[in-house]
N, C-alpha and C positions, 0 to 999 in steps of 0.2 A: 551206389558205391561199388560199381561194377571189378573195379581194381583191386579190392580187396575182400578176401575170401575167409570163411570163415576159419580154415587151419589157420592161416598167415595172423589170422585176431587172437587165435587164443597161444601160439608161439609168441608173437609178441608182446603179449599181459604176461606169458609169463617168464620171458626176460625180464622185464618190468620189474617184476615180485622179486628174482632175484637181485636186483639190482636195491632193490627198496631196504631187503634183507642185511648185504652188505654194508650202504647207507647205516640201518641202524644199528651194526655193530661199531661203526665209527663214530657213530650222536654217542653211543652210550658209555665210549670209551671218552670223547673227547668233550663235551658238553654238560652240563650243570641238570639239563632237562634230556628226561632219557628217552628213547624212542622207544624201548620195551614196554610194552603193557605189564603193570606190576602183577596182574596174576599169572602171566607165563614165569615169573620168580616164583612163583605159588607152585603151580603143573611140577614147575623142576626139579624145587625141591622134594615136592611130593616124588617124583620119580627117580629122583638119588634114596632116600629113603626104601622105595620098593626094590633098588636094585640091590640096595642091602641088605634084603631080607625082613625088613620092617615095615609098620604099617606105615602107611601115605597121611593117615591122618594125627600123624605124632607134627604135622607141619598143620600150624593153626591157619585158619578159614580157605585150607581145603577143601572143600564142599562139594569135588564131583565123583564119579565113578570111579573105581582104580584102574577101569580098562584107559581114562585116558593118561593117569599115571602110568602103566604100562605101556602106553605107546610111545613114552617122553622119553622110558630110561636110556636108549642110546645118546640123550643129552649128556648124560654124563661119563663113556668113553667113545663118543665119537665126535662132536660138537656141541656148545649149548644153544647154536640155530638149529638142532635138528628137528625139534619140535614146530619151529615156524617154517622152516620147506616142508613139512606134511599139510601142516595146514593153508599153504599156498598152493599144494598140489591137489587139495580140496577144494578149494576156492575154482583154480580153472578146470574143475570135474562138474563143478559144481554149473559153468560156462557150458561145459559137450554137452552137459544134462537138458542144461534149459534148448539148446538147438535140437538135439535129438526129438524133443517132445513134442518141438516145433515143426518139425520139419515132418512126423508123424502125422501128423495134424493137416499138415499141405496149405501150411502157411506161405505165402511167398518169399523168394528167397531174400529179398533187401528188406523187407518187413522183419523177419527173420534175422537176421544180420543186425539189425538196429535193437531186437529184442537184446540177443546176447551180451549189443554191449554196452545196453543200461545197466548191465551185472557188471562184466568184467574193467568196462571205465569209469566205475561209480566208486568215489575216494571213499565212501564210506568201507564198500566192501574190500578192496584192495590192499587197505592200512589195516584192516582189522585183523588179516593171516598174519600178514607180514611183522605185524606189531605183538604175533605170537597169541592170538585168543583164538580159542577151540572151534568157535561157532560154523564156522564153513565147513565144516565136520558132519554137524548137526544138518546142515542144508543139503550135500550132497547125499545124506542117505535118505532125505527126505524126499527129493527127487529122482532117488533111482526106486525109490516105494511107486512114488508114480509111472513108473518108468516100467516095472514089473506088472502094474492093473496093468496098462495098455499092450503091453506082451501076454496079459490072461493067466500069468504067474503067482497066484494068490499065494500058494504056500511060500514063495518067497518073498514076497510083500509082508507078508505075517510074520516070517522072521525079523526080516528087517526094521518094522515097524517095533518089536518086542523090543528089539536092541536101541535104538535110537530112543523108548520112553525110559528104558534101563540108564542109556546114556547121558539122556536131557530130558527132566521131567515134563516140561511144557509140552512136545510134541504129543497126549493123552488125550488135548483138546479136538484132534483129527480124527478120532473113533469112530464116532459115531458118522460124519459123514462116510468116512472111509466102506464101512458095513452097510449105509443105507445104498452107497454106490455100488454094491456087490450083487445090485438086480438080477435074479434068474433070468428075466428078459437077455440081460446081455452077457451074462456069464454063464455060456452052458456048456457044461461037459466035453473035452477034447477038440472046442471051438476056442479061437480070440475070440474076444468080444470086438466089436464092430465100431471104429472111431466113429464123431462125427467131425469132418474136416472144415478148416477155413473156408472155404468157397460156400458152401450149402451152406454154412451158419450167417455167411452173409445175406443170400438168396433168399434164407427163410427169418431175415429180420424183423417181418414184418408181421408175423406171430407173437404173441404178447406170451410175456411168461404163465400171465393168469390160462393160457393156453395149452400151454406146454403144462402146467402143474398137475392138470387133468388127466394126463396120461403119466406123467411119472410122480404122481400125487405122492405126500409122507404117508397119507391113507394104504394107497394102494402097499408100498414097503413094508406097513407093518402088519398086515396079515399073511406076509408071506415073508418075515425077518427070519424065520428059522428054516436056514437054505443051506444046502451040503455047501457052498461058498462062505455063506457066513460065520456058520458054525468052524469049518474048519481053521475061516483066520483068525477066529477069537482063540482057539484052543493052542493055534500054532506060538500066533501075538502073545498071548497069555504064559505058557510054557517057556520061552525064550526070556520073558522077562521074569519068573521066576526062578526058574535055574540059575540066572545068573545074579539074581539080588540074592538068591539061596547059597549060591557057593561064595562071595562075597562077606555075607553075612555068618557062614560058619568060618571065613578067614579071619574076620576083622571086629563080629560081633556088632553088639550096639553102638559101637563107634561110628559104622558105616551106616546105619542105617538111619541114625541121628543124624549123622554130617549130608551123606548125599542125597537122603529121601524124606525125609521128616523137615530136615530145617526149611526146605525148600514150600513147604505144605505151610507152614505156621511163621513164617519170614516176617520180622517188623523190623527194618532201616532207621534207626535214628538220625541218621546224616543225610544231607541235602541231596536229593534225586528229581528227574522228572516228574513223579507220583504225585497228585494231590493227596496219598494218605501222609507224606510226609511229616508234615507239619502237627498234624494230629499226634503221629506216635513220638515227634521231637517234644511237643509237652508235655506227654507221657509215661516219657522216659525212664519213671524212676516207678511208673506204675508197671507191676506184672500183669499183660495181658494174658486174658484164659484162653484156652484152646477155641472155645465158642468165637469170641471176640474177633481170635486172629481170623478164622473162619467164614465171617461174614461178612468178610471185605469180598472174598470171591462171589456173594450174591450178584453184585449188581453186572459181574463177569458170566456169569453161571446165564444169566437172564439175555444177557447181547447174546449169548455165545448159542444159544436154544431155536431164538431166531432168526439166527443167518443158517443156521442149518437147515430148521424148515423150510426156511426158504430157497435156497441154494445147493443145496447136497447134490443135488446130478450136476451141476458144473463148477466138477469137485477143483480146480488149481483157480478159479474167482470164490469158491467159500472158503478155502485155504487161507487163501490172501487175508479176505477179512475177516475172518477167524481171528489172524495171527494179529494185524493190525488192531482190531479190539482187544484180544487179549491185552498186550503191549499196554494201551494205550488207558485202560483200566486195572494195572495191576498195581500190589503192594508197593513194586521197588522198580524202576526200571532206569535202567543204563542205557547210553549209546550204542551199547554190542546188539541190547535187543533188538534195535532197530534192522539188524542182516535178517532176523528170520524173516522179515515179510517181504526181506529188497530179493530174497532171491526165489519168491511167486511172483516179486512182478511182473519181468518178463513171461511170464505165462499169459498174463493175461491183455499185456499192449495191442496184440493182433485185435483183441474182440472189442477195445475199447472207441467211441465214437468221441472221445475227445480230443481235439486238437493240442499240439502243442503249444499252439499260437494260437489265442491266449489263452485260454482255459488250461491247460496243461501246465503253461508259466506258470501258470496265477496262481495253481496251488503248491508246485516248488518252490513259491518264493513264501506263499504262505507261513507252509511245515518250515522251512531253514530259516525265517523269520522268528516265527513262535520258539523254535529252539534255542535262535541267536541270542532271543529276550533273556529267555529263561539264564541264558551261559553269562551273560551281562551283569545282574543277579548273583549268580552263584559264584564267579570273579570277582565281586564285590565282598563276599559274604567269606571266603575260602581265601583269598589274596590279601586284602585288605582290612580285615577281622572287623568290617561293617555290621550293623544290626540290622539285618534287612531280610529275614526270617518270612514276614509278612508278604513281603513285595515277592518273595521267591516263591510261595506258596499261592499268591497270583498270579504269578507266571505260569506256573504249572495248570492252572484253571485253564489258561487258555492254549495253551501247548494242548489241552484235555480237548477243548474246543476246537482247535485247527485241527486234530487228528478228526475227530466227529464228522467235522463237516467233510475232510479230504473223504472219509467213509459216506460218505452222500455221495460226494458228486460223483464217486468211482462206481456206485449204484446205478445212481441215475442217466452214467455215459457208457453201458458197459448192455454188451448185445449179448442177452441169455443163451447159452449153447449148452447142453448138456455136452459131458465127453463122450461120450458111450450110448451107440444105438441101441436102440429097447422095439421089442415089439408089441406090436398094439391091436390090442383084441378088436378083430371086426365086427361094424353094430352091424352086420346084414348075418354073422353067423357066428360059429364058435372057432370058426379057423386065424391061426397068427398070421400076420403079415410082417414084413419088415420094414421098418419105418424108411 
């Protein structure tokens, strides 16, 4: 697609978005079915509330930080889109981001170009600003964290990474690779660290990971975890998210801390979602679950989530991906919105992947929108038509559980291991480094 470049892609996405914008100010004026997303009703009012000096969470199941109530209140004297053009102008940041990494990297440029615009022409992510939800918020600061390692930027990776768990409690799950990628091999002192680009990771396909683990083994990381890099992003990370749950919580008290950080920890949904825990806490319902109980629904997360990082932590935006996608896909409550965290590490990781689109690539697109569709057939049933179909929804969700599982295989099993970041490796003939 030599004709089309990638400014001209992301000017035109974001025409697009405004255009999407305008649209749903006229669905929502003129139409029965509104094109808002009811929780940017939620954002708003929480942020008329803050502009008048009140707390955000006097507006019921407000449930996030007040930074994002704060960035809403010119909703209410300048427009009530103005919350969705920020978060459309995240959305295509979110686009520069995924190129920038790309193109770092020395991916080729229509490779490259194809990445960007399974983000920026993917209805899922496009409808999700424009329909006013936070999340391409959460993705673009997630991508400029990466975006700071590969610039050798830690203490600003460490900020940012504080704010964004501050902001959206899930991104916590990225810790620890983030820290095991902080290798003294390749972080050292008034150096970048050292990519490793497209071309070589193709060249060296033929080294098996069990290869590569040997030298950037979890072994070897963790006798040498406590590294003026490490230390310094936990303290930086750590501090940033302090302070601001600390000045938060002396504005707003336990209100805030129950609503934005707590509910989030101990969360049980009665009403029909993706989750297989569904169905459990829907008969339950009238039962108080204990903190324990709520608790160890995150085991079986706790357990995927443990070994995609041993396994994968140096090729930190493919253990991102599946990180994010497991979480998701084993969690308490999960919505549609969930699904932007992991669509915007995909394009990270299309260059390295050895699966075709034809078929194998189809196969699981139609798979995942299949599994979904069931599920939405089900809960159309169940939510339109006040069916009893409680059952059948809760086997939907089984295999929704299952088509994610398996898409997390094949994305394994068709995905060419590259660390991001050169390491040096101790030579067996002496004690001198070399560079890989």
């Amino acid at each position: 697609m030599k004709w089309l470049k990638i400014r001209t892609l992301l000017l035109l996405s974001a025409i697009f978005r405004v255009i999407l914008i305008v649209y749903g100010e006229w669905q929502d004026t003129h139409m029965e079915v509104r094109y808002t997303d009811v929780d940017y009703l939620v954002f708003s009012d929480a942020a008329s509330l803050m502009a008048n000096g009140e707390s955000p969470y006097k507006r019921t199941t407000y449930r996030y930080s007040p930074l994002l109530a704060f960035l809403l209140t010119p909703n209410s004297f300048i427009h009530r889109s103005w919350g969705k053009f920020i978060f459309s102008a995240a959305d295509i940041f979110v686009g520069s981001f995924i190129q920038y990494i790309l193109k770092k990297r020395e991916v080729p440029e229509d490779m490259c170009l194809y990445s960007v615009m399974a983000w920026l022409l993917n209805p899922f992510t496009f409808t999700i600003g424009t329909r006013g939800n936070c999340e391409p918020i959460v993705c673009a600061m997630i991508l400029w964290i990466i975006i700071c390692l590969i610039k050798g930027n830690v203490v600003q990776a460490a900020f940012w990474y504080g704010l964004v768990v501050h902001f959206r409690i899930y991104p916590i799950i990225y810790a620890l690779p983030i820290v095991l990628v902080l290798d003294p091999h390749s972080f050292q002192s008034g150096q970048k660290p050292r990519l490793v680009n497209w071309k070589s990771s193709q060249d060296n396909a033929s080294h098996s990971r069990k290869e590569v683990s040997e030298v950037y083994g979890v072994w070897t990381a963790l006798k040498t975890i406590f590294t003026r890099g490490r230390i310094m992003f936990a303290m930086v990370s750590g501090s940033v998210f302090m302070l601001c749950t600390g000045l938060f919580f002396y504005l707003y008290r336990w209100e805030f801390l129950n609503e934005a950080l707590l509910y989030h920890l101990t969360r049980t949904d009665p009403r029909h979602n993706f989750s297989i825990y569904f169905y459990h806490i829907y008969l339950h319902v009238e039962h108080e679950f204990s903190v324990v109980e709520k608790l160890i629904s995150f085991l079986p997360q706790l357990i995927v989530q443990l070994v995609l990082i041993i396994r994968f932590a140096q090729d930190l935006p493919f253990c991102l991906f599946l990180q994010t996608v497991a979480f998701v896909a084993f969690n308490k409550v999960i919505t549609a919105q969930y699904f932007v965290w992991f669509f915007c590490l995909l394009p990270l990781i299309l260059p390295w992947s050895k699966m075709k689109l034809k078929w194998e690539g189809l196969s699981c697109v139609l798979l995942w929108m299949g599994a979904q569709t069931h599920w939405l057939l089900w809960g159309y049933l169940l939510e339109f038509k006040g069916k009893n179909v409680f059952l059948q929804l809760w086997l939907a969700g089984l295999v929704f559980l299952a088509a994610n599982s398996f898409l997390l295989i094949m994305f394994i099993r068709h995905h060419k291991y590259s660390p991001i970041f050169k390491q040096l490796v101790r030579a067996t003939s002496g004690n001198r480094d070399k560079s890989e």
